[in-house]
C-alpha positions in Angstrom: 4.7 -12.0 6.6 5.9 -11.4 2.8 5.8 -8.0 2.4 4.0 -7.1 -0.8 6.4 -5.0 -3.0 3.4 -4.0 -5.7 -0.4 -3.1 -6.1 -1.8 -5.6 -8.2 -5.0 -7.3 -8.7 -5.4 -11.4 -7.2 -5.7 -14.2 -9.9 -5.6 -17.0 -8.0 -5.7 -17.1 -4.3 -5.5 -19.9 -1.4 -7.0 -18.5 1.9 -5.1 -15.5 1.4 -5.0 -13.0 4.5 -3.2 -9.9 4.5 -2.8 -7.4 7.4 -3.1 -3.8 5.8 -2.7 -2.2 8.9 0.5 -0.1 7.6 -2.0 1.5 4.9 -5.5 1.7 6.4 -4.8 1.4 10.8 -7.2 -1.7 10.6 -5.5 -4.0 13.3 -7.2 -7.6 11.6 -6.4 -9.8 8.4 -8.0 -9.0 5.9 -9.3 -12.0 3.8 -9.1 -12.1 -0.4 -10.0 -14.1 -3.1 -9.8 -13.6 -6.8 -14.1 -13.3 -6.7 -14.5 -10.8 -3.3 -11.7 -8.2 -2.7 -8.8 -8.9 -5.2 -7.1 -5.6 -4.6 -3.9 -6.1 -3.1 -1.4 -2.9 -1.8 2.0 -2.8 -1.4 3.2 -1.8 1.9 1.0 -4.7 3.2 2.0 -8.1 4.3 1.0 -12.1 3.6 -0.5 -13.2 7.1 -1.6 -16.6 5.6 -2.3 -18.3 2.8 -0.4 -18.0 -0.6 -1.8 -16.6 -4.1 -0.5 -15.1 -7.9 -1.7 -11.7 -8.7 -1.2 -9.0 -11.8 1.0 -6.1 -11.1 -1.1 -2.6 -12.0 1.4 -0.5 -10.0 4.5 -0.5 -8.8 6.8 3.1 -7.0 5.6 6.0 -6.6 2.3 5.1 -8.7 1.3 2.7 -6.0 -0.7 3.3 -3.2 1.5 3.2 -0.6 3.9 5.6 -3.1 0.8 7.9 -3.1 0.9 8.3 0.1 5.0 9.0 0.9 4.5 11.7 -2.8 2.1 13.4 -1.0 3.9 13.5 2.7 7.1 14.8 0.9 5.3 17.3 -0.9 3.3 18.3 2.4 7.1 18.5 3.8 8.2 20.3 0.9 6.0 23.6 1.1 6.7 23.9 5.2 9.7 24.4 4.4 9.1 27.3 1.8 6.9 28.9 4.5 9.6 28.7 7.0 12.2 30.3 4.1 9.5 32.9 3.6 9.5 34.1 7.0 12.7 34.1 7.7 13.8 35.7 4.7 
């Protein structure tokens, strides 16, 4: 299991499953090809299969850097409440 480093879009795939269960909870592989469901995360990892795709995101402008942006920032204002209160 390569873990993907990048969002990107698949070009050319060969029976390509990838277990997004780090992004979405969903426990199976999911299958991709270049023609049905070329999105690929980062965060997830290469189950089978092998394939080239086109970066369109990489840090905190990928999904998976999404995600950890808006935890942080979620983390961020507790902690001004807690000042706030205690002040």
């Amino acid at each position: 299991g390569d873990l993907l480093p990048a969002d990107g879009v698949l070009i050319q795939g060969n029976d390509l499953k990838i277990d997004e269960s780090a992004l979405t909870g969903e426990s199976d592989h999911v299958r991709k090809s270049a023609d049905k469901d070329p999105m690929l995360l980062s965060g997830t990892h290469v189950m089978e299969g092998s394939g080239k795709m086109v970066v369109t995101a990489v840090g905190v402008n990928s999904q998976s850097g999404i995600i950890f942006t808006l935890l942080g920032a979620g983390g961020e204002e507790e902690e001004e409440k807690k000042e706030k209160k205690g002040g």
